[in-house]
N, C-alpha and C positions, 0 to 999 in steps of 0.2 A: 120316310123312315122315322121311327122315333130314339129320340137318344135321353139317356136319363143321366143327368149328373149331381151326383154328390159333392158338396163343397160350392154349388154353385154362387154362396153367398160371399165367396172370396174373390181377389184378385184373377186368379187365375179360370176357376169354373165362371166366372161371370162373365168373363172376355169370350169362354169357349162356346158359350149359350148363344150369348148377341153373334159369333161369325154361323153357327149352327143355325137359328134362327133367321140370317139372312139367306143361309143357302136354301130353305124350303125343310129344314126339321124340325119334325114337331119338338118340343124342347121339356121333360118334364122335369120340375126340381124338386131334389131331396134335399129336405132340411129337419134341423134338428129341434127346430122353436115356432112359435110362432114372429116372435121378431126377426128371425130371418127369413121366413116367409112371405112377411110382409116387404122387406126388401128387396126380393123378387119377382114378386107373381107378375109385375109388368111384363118381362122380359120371356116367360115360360106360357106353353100350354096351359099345363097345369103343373102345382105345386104339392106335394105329398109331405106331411108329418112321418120320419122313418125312425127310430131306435136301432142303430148303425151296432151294438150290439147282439142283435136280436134276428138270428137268422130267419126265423118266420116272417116277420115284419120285411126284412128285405127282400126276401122273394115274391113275398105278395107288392111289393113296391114294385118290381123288377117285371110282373108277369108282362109279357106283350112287347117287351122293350126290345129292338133288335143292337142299339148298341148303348150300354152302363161305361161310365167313365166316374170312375172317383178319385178326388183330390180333396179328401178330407183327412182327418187327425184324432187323436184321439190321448187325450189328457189324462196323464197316470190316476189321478180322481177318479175318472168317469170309467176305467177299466176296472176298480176294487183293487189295482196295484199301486203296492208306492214303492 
């Protein structure tokens, strides 16, 4: 099975990755940089650049994936709201 998680760069998606990856899933990471990217890519399949506002962008991240998990955020900034 593959599982995709967003936020993986954090406390919580990183923990979910490494016990996912022990059970036998494939693990892909969604990230927002490439510095967090690079902070992953050990632990994943594969590691994808996603724009978490950008619904095209996420379903094309998402195509294949049978389980999506996000624990990510989003900063009054990066929405155009303040």
């Amino acid at each position: 099975m593959d599982i995709a998680i967003a936020g993986i760069s954090g406390f919580v998606g990183r923990n979910l990755a490494l016990r996912a990856k022990e059970k036998g899933y494939k693990v892909l990471g969604l990230v927002r940089s490439e510095n967090s990217k690079k902070k992953v890519e050990e632990i994943c399949s594969e590691v994808k650049l996603v724009d978490f506002l950008n619904p095209i962008s996420l379903e094309k991240a998402l195509r294949n994936i049978d389980i999506p998990v996000s624990y990510t955020h989003l900063r009054a900034h990066e929405t155009g709201r303040n």
